[in-house]
Wavefront OBJ file of the C-alpha trace (Angstrom):
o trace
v 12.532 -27.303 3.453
v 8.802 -26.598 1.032
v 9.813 -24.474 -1.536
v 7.030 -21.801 -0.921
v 8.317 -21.791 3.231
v 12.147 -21.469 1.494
v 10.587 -18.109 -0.578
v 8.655 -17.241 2.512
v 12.015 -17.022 4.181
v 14.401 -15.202 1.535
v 11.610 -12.835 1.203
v 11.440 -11.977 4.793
v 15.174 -11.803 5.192
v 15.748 -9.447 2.574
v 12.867 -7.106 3.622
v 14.984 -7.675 7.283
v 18.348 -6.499 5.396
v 16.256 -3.450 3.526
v 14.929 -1.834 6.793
v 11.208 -3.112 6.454
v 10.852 -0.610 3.038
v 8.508 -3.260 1.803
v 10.326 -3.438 -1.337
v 11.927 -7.251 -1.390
v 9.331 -7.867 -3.719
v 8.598 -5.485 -6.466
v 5.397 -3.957 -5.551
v 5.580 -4.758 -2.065
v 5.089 -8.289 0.060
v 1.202 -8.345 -0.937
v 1.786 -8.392 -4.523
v 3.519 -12.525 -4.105
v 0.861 -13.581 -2.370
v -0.908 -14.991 -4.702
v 2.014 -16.927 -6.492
v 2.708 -17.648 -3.125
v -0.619 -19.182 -2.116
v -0.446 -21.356 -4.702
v 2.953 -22.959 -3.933
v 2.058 -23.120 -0.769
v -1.070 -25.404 -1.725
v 0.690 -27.445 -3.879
v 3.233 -28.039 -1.362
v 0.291 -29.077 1.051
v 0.975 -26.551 3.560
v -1.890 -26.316 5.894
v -4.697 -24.349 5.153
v -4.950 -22.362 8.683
v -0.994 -21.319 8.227
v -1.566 -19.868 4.544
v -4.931 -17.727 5.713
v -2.672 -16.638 8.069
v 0.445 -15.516 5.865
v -2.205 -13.703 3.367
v -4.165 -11.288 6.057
v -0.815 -10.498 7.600
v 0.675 -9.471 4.355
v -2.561 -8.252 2.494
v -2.264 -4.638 4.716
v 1.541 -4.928 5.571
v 2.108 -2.126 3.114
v -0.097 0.386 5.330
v 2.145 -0.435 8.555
v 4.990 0.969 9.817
v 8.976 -0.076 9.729
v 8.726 -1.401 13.288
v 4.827 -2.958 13.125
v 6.153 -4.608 9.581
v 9.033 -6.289 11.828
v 7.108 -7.498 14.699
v 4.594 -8.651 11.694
v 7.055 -11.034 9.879
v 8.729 -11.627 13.308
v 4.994 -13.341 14.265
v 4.128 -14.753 11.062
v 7.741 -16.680 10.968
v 7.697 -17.876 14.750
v 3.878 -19.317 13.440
v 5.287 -20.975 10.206
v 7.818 -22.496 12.778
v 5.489 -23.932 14.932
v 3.331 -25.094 12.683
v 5.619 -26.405 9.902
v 8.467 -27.874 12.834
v 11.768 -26.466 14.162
v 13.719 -27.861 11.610
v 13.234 -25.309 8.488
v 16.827 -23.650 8.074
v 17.454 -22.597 5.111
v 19.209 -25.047 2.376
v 21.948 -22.508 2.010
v 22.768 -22.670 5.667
v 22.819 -26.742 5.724
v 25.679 -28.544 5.059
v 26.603 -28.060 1.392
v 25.060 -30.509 -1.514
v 27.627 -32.769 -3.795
v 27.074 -30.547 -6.280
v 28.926 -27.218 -6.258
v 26.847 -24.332 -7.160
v 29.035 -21.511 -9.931
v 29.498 -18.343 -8.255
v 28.044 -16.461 -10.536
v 24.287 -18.211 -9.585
v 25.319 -17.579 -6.113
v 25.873 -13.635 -6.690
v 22.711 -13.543 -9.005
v 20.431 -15.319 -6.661
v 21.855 -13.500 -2.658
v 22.201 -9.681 -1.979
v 25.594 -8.671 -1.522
v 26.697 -9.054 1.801
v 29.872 -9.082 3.998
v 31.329 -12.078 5.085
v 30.988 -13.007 8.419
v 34.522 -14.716 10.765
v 32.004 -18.060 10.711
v 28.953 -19.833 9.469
v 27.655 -20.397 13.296
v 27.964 -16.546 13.853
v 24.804 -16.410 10.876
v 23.016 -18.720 11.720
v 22.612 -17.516 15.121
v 21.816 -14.045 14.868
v 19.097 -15.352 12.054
v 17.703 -18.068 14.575
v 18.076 -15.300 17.253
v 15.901 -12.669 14.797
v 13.149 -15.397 14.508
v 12.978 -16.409 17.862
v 10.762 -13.747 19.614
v 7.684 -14.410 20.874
v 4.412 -13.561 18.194
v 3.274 -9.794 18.061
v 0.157 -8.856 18.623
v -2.184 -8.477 15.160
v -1.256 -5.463 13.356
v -3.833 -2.396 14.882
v -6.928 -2.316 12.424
v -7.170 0.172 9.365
v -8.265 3.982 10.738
v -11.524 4.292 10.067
v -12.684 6.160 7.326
v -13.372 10.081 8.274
v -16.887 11.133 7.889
v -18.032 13.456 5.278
v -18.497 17.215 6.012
v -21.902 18.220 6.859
v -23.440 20.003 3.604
v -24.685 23.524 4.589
v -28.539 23.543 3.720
v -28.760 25.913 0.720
v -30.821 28.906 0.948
v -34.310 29.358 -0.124
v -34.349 31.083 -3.418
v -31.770 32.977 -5.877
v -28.331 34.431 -4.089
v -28.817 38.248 -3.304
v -26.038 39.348 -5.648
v -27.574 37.356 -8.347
v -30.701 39.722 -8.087
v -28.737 43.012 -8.133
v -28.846 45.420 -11.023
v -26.887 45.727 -13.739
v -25.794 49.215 -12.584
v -23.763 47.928 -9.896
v -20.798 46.614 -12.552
v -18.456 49.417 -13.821
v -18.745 50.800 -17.526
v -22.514 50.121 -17.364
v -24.609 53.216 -16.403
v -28.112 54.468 -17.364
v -27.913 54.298 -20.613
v -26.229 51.038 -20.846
v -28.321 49.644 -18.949
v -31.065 50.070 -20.725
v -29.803 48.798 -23.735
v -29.256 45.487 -22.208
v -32.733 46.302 -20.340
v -34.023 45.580 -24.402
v -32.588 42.342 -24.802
v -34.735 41.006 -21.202
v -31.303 41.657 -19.136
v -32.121 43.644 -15.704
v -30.010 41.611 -13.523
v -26.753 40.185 -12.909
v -28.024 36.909 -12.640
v -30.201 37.766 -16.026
v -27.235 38.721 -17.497
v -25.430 35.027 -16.382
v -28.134 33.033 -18.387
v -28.653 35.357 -21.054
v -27.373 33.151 -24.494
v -27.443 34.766 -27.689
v -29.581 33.594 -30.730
v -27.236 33.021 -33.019
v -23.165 33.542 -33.247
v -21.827 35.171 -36.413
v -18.220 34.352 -36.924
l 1 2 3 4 5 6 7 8 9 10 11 12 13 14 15 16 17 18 19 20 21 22 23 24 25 26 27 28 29 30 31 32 33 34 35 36 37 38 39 40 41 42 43 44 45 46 47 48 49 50 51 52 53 54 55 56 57 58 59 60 61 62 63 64 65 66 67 68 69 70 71 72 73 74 75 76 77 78 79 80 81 82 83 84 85 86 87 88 89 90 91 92 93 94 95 96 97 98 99 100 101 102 103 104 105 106 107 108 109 110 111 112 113 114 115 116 117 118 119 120 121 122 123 124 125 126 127 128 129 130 131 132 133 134 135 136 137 138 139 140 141 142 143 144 145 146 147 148 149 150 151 152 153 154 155 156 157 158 159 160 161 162 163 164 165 166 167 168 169 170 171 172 173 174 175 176 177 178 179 180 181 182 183 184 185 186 187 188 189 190 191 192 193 194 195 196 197 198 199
C-alpha cells in the first residue's frame, strides 16, 4: 500500500476508535491535509481522488459524530475504488522477515485489546469500510442576515434638550451659575470641556 493511502487509513481508524471527536490529528483531520496532499502527489495518486479527500475533510470539523462517519465511510469506499481492492493495511498482511521491537509497536498503535484471532479484525474493519458512499456532507448554514438598523431620528434626543433643573442638587440658583459658563441643557452640559485643568 502508498504511504499517504496507509496514513489516510490509520488516521481514519483512529478517529473510528475516538468516536468521530475529530481529534486523531492534533487540530483536527483538516489540519494534515496539506502534508497529506503532498504525499499523496508524490505517490502519484490521482488527481480527482485527492480533490476529493481535501473538500471532504476541509469542513469535516463543522459536522457532526454521525455525518463525520458516513464522511470517512464515503471517502474510504472512493479511495477503494479508485486505488483497487487490495489496500489492507501492512500491519494486517502477513508479517515481514524482519521483526518489529515492541516498544515501536506500542509507540506507533493505540492501545487496544486483543482480539481471539487476526480474521475476527480484519473483518469487522473490511465490514466498517464496506458501506455504500454517503451522500455529500449538507452545505454550510448560511450566514444570518444583519438586523435592520432603526432610521435615527431627525434632530437632537428630547432628553438631551431638557434643562438642567431636571437633575437633583441643581436648582435656580445653580442653574444659573452653570447658565454663565453657556450650559442650559443636559446635552450642553455633555459637551461642555473645560479650558484648562489645574492639577
Amino acid at each position: 500500500m502508498k504511504p499517504s493511502i496507509e496514513k489516510l487509513q490509520k488516521f481514519f481508524s483512529l478517529e473510528a476508535d475516538r468516536g468521530y471527536d475529530n481529534k486523531a490529528v492534533m487540530g483536527g483531520l483538516e489540519k494534515m491535509l496539506d502534508s497529506w496532499e503532498a504525499e499523496a502527489r508524490q505517490d502519484e495518486l490521482p488527481g480527482e481522488l485527492i480533490t476529493a479527500v481535501r473538500t471532504r475533510l476541509r469542513d469535516y470539523n463543522r459536522l457532526s459524530p454521525d455525518s463525520r462517519r458516513d464522511s470517512l465511510k464515503g471517502l474510504w469506499n472512493r479511495v477503494r475504488r479508485e486505488i483497487g481492492r487490495d489496500i489492507t493495511p501492512e500491519s494486517e498482511k502477513e508479517p515481514s522477515a524482519k521483526p518489529v521491537p515492541a516498544a515501536d509497536v506500542a509507540q506507533t498503535r493505540p492501545a487496544q485489546p486483543e482480539t481471539d484471532s487476526k480474521a475476527d479484525a480484519t473483518a469487522s474493519t473490511d465490514d466498517y469500510y464496506e458501506e455504500e458512499d454517503a451522500p455529500p456532507p449538507p452545505p454550510p448554514p448560511a450566514p444570518k442576515p444583519k438586523p435592520e438598523s432603526r432610521p435615527k431620528p431627525d434632530g437632537p434626543p428630547a432628553a438631551l434638550e431638557a434643562s438642567v433643573t431636571v437633575l437633583d442638587g441643581v436648582g435656580p440658583k445653580n442653574a444659573d451659575k452653570l447658565n454663565r459658563l453657556g450650559i442650559t441643557s443636559l446635552g450642553s452640559m455633555l459637551y461642555h470641556f473645560p479650558r484648562r485643568y489645574d492639577d
